[in-house]
KENUSE-60068 format. One record per residue (C-alpha): residue number from 1; residue in one letter; chain; x, y, z. Coordinates in nm, 3 decimals. Last residue first. Layout:
N
[NUM; A; A; [X; Y; Z]],
...
//
This chain:
339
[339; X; A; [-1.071; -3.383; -1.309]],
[338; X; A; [-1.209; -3.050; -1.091]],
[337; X; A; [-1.014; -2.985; -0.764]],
[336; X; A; [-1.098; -3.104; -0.453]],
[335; X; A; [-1.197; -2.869; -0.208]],
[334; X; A; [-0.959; -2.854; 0.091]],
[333; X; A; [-0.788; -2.547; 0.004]],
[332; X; A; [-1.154; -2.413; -0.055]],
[331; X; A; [-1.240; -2.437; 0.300]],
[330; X; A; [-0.935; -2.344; 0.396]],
[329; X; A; [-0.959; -2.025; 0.207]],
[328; X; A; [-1.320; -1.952; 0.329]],
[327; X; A; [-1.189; -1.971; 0.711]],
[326; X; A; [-0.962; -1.704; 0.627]],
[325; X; A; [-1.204; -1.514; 0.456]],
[324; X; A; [-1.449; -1.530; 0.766]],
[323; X; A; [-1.203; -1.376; 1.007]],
[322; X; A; [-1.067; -1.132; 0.783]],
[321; X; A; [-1.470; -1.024; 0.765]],
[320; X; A; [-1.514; -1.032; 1.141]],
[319; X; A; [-1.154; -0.842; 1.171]],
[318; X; A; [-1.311; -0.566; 0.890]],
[317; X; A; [-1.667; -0.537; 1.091]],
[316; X; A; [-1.509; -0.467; 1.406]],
[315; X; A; [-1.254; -0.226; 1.259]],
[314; X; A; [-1.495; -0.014; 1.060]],
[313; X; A; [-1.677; -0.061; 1.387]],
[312; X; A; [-1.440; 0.159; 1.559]],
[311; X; A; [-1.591; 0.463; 1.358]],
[310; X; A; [-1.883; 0.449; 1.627]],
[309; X; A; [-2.239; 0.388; 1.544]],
[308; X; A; [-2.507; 0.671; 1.522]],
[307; X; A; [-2.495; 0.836; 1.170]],
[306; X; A; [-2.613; 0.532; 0.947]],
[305; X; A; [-2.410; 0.738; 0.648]],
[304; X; A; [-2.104; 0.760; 0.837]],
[303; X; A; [-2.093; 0.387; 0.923]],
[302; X; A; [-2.232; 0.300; 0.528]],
[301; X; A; [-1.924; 0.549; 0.405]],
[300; X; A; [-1.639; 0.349; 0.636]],
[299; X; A; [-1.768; -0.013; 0.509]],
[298; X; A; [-1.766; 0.084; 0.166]],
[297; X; A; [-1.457; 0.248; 0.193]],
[296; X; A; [-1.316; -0.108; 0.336]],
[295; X; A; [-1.513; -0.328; 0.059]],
[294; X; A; [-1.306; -0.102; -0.179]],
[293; X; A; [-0.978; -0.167; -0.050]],
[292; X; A; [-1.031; -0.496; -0.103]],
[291; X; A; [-1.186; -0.493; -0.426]],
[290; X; A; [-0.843; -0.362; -0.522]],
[289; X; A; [-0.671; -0.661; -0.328]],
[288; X; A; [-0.905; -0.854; -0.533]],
[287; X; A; [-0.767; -0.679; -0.837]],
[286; X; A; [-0.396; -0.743; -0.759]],
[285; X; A; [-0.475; -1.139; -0.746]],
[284; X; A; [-0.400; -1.407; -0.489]],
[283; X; A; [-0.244; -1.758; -0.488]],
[282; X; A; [0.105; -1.870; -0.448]],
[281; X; A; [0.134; -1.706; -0.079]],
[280; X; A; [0.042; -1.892; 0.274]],
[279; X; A; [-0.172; -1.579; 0.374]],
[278; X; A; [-0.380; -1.677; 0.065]],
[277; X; A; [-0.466; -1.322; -0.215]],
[276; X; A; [-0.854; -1.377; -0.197]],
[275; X; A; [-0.920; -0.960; -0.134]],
[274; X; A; [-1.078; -1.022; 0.195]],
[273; X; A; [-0.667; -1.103; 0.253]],
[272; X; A; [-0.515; -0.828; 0.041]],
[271; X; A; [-0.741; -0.564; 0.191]],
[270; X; A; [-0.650; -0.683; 0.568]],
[269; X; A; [-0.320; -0.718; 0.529]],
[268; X; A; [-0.334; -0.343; 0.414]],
[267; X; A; [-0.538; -0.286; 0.705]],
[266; X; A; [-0.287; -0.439; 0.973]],
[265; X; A; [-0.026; -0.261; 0.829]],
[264; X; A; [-0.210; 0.095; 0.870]],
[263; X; A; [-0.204; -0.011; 1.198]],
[262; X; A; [-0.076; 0.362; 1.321]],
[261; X; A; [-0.107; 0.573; 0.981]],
[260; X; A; [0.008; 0.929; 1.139]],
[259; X; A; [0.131; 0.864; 1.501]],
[258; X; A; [0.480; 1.012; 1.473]],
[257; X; A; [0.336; 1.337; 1.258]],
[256; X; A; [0.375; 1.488; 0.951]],
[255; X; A; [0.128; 1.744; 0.766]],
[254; X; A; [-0.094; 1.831; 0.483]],
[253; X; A; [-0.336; 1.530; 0.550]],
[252; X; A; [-0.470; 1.403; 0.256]],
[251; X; A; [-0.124; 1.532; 0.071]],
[250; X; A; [0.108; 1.405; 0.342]],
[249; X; A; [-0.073; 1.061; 0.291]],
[248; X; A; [-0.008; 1.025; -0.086]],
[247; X; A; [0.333; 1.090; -0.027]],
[246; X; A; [0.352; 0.790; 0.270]],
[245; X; A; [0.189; 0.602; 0.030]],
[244; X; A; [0.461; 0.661; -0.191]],
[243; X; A; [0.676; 0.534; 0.121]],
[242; X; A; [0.502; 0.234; 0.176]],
[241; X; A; [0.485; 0.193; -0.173]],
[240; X; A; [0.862; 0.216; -0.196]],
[239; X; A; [0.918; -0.007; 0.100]],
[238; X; A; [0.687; -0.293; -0.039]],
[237; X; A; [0.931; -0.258; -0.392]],
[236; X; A; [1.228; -0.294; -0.140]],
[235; X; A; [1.046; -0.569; 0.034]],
[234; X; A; [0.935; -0.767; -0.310]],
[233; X; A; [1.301; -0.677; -0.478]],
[232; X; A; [1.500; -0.857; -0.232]],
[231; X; A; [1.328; -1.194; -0.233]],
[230; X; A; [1.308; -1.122; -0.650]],
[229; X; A; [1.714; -1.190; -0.598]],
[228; X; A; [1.730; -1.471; -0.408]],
[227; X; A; [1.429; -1.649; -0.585]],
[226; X; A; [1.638; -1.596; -0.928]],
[225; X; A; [1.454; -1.879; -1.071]],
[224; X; A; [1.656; -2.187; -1.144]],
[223; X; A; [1.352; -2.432; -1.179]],
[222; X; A; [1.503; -2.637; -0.886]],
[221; X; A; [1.528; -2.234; -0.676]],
[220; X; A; [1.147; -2.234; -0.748]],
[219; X; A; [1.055; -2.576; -0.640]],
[218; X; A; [1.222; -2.485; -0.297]],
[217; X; A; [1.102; -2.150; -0.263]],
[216; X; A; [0.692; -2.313; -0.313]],
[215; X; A; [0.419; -2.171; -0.407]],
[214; X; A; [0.501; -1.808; -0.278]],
[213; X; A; [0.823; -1.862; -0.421]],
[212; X; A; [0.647; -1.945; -0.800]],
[211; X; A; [0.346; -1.658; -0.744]],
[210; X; A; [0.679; -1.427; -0.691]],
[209; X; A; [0.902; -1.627; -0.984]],
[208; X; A; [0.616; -1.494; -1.225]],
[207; X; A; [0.580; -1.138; -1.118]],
[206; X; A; [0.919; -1.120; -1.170]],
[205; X; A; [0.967; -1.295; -1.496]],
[204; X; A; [0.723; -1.028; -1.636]],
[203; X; A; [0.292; -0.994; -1.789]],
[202; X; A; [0.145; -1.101; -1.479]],
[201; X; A; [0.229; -0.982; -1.154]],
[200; X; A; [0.503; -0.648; -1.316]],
[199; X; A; [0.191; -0.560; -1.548]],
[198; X; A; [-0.063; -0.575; -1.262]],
[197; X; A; [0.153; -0.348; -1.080]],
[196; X; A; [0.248; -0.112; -1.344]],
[195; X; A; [-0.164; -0.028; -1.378]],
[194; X; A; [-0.193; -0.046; -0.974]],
[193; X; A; [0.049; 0.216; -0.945]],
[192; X; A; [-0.111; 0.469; -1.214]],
[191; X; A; [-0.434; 0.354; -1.034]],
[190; X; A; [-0.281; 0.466; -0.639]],
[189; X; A; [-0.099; 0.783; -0.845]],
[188; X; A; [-0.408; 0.887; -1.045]],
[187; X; A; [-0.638; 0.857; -0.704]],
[186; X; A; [-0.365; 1.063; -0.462]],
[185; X; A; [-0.449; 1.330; -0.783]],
[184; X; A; [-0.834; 1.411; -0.674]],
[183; X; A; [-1.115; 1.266; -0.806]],
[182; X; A; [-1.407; 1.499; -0.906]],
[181; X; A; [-1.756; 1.429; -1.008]],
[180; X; A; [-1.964; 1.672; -1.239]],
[179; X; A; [-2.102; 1.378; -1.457]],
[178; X; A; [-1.805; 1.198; -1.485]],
[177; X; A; [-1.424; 1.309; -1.416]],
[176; X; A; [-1.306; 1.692; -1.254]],
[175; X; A; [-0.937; 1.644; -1.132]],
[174; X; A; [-1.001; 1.814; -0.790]],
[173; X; A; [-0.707; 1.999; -0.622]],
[172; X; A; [-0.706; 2.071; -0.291]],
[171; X; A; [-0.426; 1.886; -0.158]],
[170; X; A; [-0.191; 1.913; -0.456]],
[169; X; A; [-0.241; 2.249; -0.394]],
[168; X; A; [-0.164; 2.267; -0.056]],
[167; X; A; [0.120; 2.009; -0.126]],
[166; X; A; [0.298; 2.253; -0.354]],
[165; X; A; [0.180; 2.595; -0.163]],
[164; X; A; [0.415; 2.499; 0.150]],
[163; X; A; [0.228; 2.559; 0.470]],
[162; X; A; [0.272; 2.199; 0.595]],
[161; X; A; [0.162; 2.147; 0.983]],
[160; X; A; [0.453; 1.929; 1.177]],
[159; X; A; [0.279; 1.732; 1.451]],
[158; X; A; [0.474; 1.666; 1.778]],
[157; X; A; [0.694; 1.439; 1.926]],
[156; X; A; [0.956; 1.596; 1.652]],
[155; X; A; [1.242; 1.436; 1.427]],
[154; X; A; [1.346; 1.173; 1.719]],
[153; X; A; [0.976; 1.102; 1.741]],
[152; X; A; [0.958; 0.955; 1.360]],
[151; X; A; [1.256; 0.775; 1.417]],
[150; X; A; [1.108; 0.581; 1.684]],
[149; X; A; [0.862; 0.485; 1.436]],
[148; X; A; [1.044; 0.391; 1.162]],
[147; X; A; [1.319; 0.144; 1.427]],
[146; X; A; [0.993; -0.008; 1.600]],
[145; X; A; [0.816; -0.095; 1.220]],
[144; X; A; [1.133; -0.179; 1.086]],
[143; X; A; [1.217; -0.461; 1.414]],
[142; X; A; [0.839; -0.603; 1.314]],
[141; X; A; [0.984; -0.582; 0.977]],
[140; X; A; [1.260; -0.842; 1.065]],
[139; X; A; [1.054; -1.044; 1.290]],
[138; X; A; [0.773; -1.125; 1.088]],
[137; X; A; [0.979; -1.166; 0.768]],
[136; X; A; [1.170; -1.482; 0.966]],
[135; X; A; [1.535; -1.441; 0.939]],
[134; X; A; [1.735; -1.628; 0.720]],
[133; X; A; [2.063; -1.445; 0.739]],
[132; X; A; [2.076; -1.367; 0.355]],
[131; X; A; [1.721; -1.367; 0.225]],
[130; X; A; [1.521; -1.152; 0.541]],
[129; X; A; [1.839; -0.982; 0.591]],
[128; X; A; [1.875; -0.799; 0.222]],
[127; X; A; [1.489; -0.777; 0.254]],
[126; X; A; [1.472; -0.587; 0.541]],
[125; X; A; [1.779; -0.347; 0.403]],
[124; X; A; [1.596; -0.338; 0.049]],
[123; X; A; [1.279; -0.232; 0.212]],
[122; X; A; [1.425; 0.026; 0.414]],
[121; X; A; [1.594; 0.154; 0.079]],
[120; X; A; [1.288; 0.190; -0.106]],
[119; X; A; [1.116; 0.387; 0.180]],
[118; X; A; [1.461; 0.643; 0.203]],
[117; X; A; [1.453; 0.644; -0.190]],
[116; X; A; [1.100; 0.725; -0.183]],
[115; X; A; [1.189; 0.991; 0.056]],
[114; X; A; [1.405; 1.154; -0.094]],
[113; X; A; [1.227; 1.138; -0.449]],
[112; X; A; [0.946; 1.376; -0.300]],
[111; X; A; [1.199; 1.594; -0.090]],
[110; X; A; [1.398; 1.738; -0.391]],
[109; X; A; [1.118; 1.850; -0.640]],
[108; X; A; [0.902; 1.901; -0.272]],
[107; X; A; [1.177; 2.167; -0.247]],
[106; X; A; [1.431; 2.193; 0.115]],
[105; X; A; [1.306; 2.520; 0.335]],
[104; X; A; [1.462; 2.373; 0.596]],
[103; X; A; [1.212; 2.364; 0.891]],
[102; X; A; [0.876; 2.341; 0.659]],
[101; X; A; [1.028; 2.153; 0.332]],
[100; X; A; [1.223; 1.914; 0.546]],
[99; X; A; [1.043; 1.838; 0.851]],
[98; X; A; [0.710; 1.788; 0.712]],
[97; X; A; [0.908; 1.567; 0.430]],
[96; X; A; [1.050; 1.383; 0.674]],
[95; X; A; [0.714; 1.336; 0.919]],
[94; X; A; [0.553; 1.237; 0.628]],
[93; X; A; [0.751; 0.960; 0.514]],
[92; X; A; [0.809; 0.868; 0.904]],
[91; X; A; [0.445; 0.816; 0.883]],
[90; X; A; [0.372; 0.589; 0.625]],
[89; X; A; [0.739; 0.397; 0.724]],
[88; X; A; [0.566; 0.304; 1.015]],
[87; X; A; [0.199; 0.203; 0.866]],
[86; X; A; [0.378; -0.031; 0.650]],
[85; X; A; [0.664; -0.185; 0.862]],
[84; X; A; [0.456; -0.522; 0.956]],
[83; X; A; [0.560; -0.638; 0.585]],
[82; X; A; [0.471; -1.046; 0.543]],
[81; X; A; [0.605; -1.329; 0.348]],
[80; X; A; [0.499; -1.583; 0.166]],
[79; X; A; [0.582; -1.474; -0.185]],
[78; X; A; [0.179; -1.397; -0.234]],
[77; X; A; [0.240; -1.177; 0.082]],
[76; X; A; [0.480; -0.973; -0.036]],
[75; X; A; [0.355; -0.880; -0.352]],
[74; X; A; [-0.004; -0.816; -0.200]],
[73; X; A; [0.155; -0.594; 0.096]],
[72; X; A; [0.334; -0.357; -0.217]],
[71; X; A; [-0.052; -0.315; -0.365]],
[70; X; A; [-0.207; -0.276; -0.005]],
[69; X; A; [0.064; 0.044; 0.037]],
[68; X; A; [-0.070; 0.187; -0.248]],
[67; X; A; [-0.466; 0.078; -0.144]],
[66; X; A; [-0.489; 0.201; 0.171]],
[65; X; A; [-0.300; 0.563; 0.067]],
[64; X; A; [-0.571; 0.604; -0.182]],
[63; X; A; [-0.839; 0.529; 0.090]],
[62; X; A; [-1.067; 0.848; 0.117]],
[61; X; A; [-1.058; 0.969; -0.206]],
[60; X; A; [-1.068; 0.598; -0.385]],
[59; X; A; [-1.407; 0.496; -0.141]],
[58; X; A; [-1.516; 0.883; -0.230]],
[57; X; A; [-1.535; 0.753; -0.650]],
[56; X; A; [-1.819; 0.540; -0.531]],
[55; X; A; [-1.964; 0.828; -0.343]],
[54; X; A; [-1.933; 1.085; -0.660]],
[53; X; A; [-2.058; 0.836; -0.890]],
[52; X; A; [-2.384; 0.782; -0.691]],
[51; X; A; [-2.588; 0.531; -0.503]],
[50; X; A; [-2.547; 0.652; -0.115]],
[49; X; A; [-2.765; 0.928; -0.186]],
[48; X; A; [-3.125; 0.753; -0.003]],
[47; X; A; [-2.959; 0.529; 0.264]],
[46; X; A; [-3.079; 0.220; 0.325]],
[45; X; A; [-3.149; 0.075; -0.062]],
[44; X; A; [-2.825; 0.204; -0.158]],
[43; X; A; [-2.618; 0.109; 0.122]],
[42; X; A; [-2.774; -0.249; 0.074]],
[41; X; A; [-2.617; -0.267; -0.290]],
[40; X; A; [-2.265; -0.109; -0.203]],
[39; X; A; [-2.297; -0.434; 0.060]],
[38; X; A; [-2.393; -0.651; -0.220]],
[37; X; A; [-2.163; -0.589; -0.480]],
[36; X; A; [-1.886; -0.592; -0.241]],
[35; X; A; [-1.948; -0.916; -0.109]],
[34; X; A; [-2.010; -1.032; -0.475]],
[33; X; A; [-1.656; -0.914; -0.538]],
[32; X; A; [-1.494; -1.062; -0.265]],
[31; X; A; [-1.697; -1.424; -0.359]],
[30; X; A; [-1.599; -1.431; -0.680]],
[29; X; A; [-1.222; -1.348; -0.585]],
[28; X; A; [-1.198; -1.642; -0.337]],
[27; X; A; [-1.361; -1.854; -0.559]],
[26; X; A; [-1.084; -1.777; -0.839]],
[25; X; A; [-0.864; -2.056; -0.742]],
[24; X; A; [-1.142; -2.287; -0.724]],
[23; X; A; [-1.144; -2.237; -1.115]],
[22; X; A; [-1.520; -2.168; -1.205]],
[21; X; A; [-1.743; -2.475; -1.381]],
[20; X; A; [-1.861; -2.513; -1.681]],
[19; X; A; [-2.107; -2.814; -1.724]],
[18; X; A; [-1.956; -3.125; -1.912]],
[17; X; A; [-2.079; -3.171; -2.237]],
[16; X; A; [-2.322; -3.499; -2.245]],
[15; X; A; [-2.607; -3.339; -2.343]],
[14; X; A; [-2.443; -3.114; -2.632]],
[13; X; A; [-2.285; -3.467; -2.748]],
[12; X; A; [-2.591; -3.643; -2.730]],
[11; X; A; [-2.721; -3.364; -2.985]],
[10; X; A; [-2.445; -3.353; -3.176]],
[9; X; A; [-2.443; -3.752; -3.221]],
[8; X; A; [-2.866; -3.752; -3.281]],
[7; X; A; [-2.797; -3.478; -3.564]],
[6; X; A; [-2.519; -3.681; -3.745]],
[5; X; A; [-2.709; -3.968; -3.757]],
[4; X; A; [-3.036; -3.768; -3.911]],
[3; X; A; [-2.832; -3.614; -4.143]],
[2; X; A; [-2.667; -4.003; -4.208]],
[1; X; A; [-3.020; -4.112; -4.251]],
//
């Protein structure tokens, strides 16, 4: 009887166990990735080719710069704030080093870490005013992205070719990977970055005091959180991968110009938005931001596969999709949570 008993309470109790249910935090996520799932799924029943290694691997080729300067917008943004200095800094990193190894002979050994320092310290200036003079992010970067720029026609109105054999190497090297695939080395830097990244979000006190500011600046300077500090440290580390990106963009391109990377800011927004990271900050992961990225490549190789429609719908379909994230994260916002 008590075998019996004991049977008929483990049985109610596997009846009565309440069903598992996903974190509304991580719908956002769910959803980016299924979106991505199913698009890279309809490219392969369209378009015979589009299923392969080497295509996958293309989205990385093709948008390593995207996704380094989308890994400095995520910080930013899931503090609250936003960089509108990206795509500026991009191309006065280029047009720099452009100038400096090809018109003064100056080494990539010596122009490489110049010009992260220069992007690092951008960052740390916008951030040093954003914290201490209270001025809104928007307006502080949008006075970076102006200043980068101009700065990029005071070195030269026009573009700057790069002879020098480092960066045509770099350029045309191919890392060989998979059944006879290739990536090439702007790949390694965007996953080295994203690696440290996702350490510095989760695994430090910085990453934690960022998802705390972005939740609220208020509750985070109560906890005694240096909010002042880690303020400072999210635009200079969004200047450095601005300028790394910059790096990475001098080798796809092998040479500087002033209009290199124009609205490359709105794209990283982009990524880290269809990625699930919330505009309002406090909520957002560095791997949506990497599905991100990848939903954009996607986007670009089913365009170029189809054959007839214009690039510009890369930019159609992206502000549609934006659109429709945005609305998703109020709709969840509004969800109440799980007792």
């Amino acid at each position: 009887m008590s075998d019996i008993a004991a049977g008929t309470r483990s049985h109610s109790a596997a009846v009565t166990a309440p069903p598992v249910r996903l974190d509304p935090r991580h719908l956002p996520l769910a959803v980016t990735i299924g979106l991505f799932v199913v698009m890279f799924g309809a490219g392969s029943t369209l378009f015979d080719g589009f299923f392969s290694l080497q295509v996958f691997l293309n989205f990385f080729i093709d948008n390593a710069f995207l996704a380094i300067s989308a890994i400095g917008m995520t910080f930013v943004i899931l503090s609250g704030g936003i960089d509108l200095s990206v795509g500026s800094v991009i191309a006065l990193t280029t047009m720099v080093s452009a100038s400096l190894v090809e018109k003064h002979g100056v080494s990539p050994a010596v122009v490489i870490p110049l010009v992260l320092a220069m992007g690092a310290g951008i960052g740390l200036v916008m951030g040093l005013i954003i914290h201490y003079f209270e001025v809104q992010a928007f307006i502080v970067t949008l006075a970076g992205m102006f200043l980068a720029r101009g700065l990029c026609y005071l070195i030269s109105i026009d573009s700057i070719t790069i002879t020098d054999r480092f960066y045509v190497d770099v350029s045309s090297h191919r890392i060989p990977f998979l059944f006879d695939t290739a990536i090439t080395w702007n790949v390694v830097i965007a996953l080295v970055l994203f690696a440290v990244a996702l350490y510095l979000a989760h695994y430090t006190r910085f990453g934690r005091t960022v998802y705390a500011i972005g939740g609220s600046e208020q509750s985070a300077l109560l906890m005694g959180l240096p909010v002042p500090r880690t303020k400072v440290l999210i635009y200079t580390f969004s200047g450095f991968c601005s300028a790394l990106a910059g790096v990475a963009f001098t080798f796809y391109m092998v040479s500087g110009y002033a209009l290199h990377a124009g609205g490359m800011e709105m794209g990283a927004i982009a990524a880290v938005v269809i990625g699930g990271t919330l505009l309002t900050g406090g909520s957002g992961t560095l791997i949506g931001t990497l599905f991100g990225v990848l939903i954009y490549g996607t986007i670009q190789t089913l365009i170029m596969f189809e054959g007839t429609l214009s690039s510009w719908w890369t930019k159609i379909v992206i502000g549609l999709l934006l659109l429709f994230s945005c609305l998703l994260q109020r709709l969840f916002e509004r969800r109440p949570r799980p007792a």
